[in-house]
N, C-alpha and C positions, 0 to 999 in steps of 0.2 A: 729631846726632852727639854723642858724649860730651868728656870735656876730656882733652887728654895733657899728660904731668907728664914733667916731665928729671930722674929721678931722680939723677941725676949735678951736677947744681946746676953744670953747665960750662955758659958763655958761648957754647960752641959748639952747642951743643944736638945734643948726638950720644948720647944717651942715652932717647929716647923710651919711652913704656909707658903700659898704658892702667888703672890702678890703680882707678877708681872707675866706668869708663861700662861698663855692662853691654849695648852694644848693637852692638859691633862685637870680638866674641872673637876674630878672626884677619884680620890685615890682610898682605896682600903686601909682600916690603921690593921698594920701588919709589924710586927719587929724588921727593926732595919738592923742588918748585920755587919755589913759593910757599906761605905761611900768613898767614892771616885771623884775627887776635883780635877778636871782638866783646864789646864791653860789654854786659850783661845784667843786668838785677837787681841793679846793683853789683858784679859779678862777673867778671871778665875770662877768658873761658873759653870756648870752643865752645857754641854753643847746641845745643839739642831742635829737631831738623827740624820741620814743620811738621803731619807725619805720627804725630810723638810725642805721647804725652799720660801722663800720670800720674794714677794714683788709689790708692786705699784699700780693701781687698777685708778681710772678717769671717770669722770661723768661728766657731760656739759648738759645733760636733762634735768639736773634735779637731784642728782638718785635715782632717776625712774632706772637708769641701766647704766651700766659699768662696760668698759674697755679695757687690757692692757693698756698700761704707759711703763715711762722709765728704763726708758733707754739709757746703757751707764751704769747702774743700780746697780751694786752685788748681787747677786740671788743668792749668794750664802750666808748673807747677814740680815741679820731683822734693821725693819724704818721703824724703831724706836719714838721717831717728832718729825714733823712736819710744821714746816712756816714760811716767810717770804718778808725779804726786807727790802722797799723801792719795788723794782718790777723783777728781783730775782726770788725763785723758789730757795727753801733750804729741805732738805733731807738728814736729818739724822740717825747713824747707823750704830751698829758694832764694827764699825769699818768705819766713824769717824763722817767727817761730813761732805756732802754733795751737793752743788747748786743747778737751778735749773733759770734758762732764759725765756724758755720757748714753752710754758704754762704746761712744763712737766713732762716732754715728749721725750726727752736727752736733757743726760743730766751728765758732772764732773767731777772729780775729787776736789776736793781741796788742800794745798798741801798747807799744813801745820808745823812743819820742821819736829814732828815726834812720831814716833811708831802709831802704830794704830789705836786708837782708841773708842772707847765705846760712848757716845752721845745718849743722853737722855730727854733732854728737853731744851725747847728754847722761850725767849721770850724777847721782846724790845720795849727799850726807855727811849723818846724821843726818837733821834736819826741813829741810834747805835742798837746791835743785836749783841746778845748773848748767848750760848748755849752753856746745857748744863752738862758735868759728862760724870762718869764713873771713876772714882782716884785720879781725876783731874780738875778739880773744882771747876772754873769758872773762867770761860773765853770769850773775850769782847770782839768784835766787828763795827771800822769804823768804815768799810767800803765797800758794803752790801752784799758780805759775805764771802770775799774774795780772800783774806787774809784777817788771821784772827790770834789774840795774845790774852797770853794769861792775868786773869786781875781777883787775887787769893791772898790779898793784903787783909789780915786780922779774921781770915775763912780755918777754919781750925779741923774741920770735916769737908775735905776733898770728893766725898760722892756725893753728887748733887741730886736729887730725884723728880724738883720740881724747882719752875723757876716763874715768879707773875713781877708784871712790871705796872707801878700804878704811880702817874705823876712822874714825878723826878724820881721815883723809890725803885729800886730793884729788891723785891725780897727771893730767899732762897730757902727750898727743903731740902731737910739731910737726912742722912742715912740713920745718924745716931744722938746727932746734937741741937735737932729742933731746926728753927729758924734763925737762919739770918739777914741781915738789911744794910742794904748800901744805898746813897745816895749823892755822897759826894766825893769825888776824888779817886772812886772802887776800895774805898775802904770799907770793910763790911763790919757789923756790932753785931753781937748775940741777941735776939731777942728770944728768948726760950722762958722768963720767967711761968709760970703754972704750969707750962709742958709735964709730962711725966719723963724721968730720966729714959734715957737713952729711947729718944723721940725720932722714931723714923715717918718722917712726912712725906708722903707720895702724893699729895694735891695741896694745891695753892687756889684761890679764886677771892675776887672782889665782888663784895654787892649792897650799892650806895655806902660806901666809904669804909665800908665793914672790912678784914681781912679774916678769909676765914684758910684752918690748914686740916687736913684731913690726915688724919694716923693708922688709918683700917682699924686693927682689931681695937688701936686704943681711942678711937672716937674721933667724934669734930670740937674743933676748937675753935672761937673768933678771941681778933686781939680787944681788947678793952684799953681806949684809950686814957680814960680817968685815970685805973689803978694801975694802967701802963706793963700788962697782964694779959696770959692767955687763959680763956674761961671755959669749958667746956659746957658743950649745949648741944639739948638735947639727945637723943637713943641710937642715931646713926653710928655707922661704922665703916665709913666710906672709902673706899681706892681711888675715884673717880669723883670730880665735881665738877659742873659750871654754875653760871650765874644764868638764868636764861628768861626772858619775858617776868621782870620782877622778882622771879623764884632762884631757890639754892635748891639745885638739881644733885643728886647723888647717886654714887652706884655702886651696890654690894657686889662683894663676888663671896660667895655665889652671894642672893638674896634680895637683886633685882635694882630698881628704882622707887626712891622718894622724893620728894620735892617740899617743901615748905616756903611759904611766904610771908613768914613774921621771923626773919632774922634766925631761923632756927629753934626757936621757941615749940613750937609743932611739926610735925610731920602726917605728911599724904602719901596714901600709896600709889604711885606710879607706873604699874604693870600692866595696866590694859594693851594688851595686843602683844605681850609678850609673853616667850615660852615660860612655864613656870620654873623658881627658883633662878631666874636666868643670872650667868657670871658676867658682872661688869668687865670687859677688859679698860674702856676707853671710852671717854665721852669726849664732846667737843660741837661749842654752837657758835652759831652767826648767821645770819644773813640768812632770819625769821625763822630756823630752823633748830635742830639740836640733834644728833647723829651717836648712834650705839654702836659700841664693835663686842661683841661675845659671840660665843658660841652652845646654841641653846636649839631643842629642837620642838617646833610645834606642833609634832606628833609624834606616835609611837616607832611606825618606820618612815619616819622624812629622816631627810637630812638634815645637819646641824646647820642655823640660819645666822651668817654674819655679821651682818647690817639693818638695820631699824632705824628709821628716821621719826621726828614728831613735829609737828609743825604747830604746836600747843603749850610750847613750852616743859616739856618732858611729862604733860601730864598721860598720853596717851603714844601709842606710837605703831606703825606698819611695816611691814618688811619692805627694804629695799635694798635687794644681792640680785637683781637681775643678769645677767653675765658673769656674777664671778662665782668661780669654782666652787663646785658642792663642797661643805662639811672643813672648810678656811675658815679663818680666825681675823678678822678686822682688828688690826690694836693700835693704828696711827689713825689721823685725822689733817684735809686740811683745806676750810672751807671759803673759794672767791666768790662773788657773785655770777661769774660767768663758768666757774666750775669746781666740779668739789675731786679731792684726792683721797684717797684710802691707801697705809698701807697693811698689806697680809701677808699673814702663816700660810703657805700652803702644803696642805698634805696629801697631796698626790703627785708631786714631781712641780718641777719650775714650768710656765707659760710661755708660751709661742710667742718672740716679739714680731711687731710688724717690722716690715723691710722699709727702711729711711731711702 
């Protein structure tokens, strides 16, 4: 099963939503009588049925077709982020992080001198990487992700959810306390002013100088540098955003894709070629493309479809899950120009690796 979050940060817990598990897109409202928190991995959250398994699927076509990859890789824990600093891959898990040398074939722990922990995202300022993790705020990397330390000077919300590096700037989303920004020294400032209280931000993105941060149910916000303020703009509700060919690319879950290009001002609808209502898990663009992971079906009896690429800048988009497992869930991303990374939920048992 995946984890549910109270967006509402009420004691009562009446505010339930399922922002990160891509494996149950519509539940019944039914009375809940009881609930079961399992400790996992260090991580207090709903586990991965036993049905579940996670891996790392390859393409050097495009997309046009997928491979297993990821040799190394738990299959018991979800790849949360994907990135690469120099000519190493990073993997981030519920298991903490893993590097690869060899463009994802075999991959490695890294050790952190702490129990396991759970990664969320990464990003890089110049020659250093960061990741974001869960009740571990914020680890720097200053040698291409071989060894990594903690930098949560003036960070006051240790679950990181999103992390964008722009210029000299490190900004960060939290769980509960909005954003925040470092830029010299890893010392981080609050920037939360307009935020709504207890601001859980799951997307970060830039687009022409703008910072924009995404809240799901509670909307998109850019910062405003005059009033030195976050403003919210426009009707979106996003999980998901990029910057992508001039446009601010978004994605509902459920409720599909928009895109606008006047700073948020307007929005377009962006579903062409996708199943209807489809649940955003994960977007992520580069390198003239822009890449979907949900799980949505484009018929009555097909199976659930992956992966969606656009080559339009998310105004349109095609199916592309050639090779990988019917009715998986895409929620990672990670795109070079000589090949792209996926990783996925799978729900029919873990994949066959190839023999090294």
């Amino acid at each position: 099963m995946g984890r549910f979050l109270n967006d509402q940060a009420s004691p009562a817990f009446n505010g339930w939503m399922l922002p990160e598990s891509p494996l149950l897109p519509t539940l019944p409202r039914v009375p809940i009588l009881a609930i079961a928190v399992l400790a996992w991995s260090g991580v207090s959250s709903v586990c991965a049925t036993a049905e579940e398994k996670f891996a790392l699927y390859k393409s050097t076509d495009g997309g046009a077709s997928w491979s297993v990859a990821g040799q190394g890789l738990p299959t018991d824990a979800r790849i949360n982020a994907l990135s690469s600093t120099g000519h190493v891959l990073l993997a981030g898990t519920d298991r903490g992080i893993f590097t690869s040398q060899d463009s994802g074939i075999t991959w490695h722990t890294v050790s952190t001198n702490d129990q396991e922990f759970r990664v969320l995202c990464f990003a890089n300022v110049h020659e250093q990487s960061f990741a974001g993790t869960q009740n571990r705020g914020v680890l720097a990397s200053d040698d291409h992700g071989q060894t990594w330390h903690a930098v949560n000077s003036g960070l006051t919300d240790l679950w990181i959810r999103s992390l964008l590096g722009v210029g000299a700037k490190l900004y960060a989303g939290t769980d509960g306390q909005g954003v925040f920004v470092s830029e010299k020294q890893h010392r981080w400032t609050r920037q939360a002013a307009g935020l709504p209280e207890t601001s859980q931000v799951f997307d970060l993105a830039e687009l022409n100088t703008t910072i924009y941060a995404g809240l799901y149910t509670k909307g998109l916000y850019r910062w405003d540098t005059g009033h030195q303020s976050w403003i919210k703009t426009g009707h979106v509700s996003p999980l998901e955003m990029v910057a992508a060919g001039g446009s601010l690319v978004v994605g509902h879950n459920p409720g599909g894709i928009f895109f606008s290009g006047d700073e948020g001002k307007s929005w377009l609808d962006g579903n062409q070629g996708l199943p209807e209502s489809t649940p955003v898990w994960t977007l992520a663009a580069g390198e003239g493309r822009v890449l979907l992971g949900t799980t949505g079906k484009l018929g009555p009896l097909q199976d659930d479809v992956s992966l969606f690429s656009s080559v339009d800048g998310g105004k349109s988009w095609m199916r592309s899950d050639a090779g990988i497992p019917a009715s998986s869930a895409a929620i990672s991303f990670y795109l070079d120009k000589d090949f792209l990374l996926v990783g996925l939920v799978l729900h029919g048992g873990a994949p066959i690796l190839p023999s090294l």
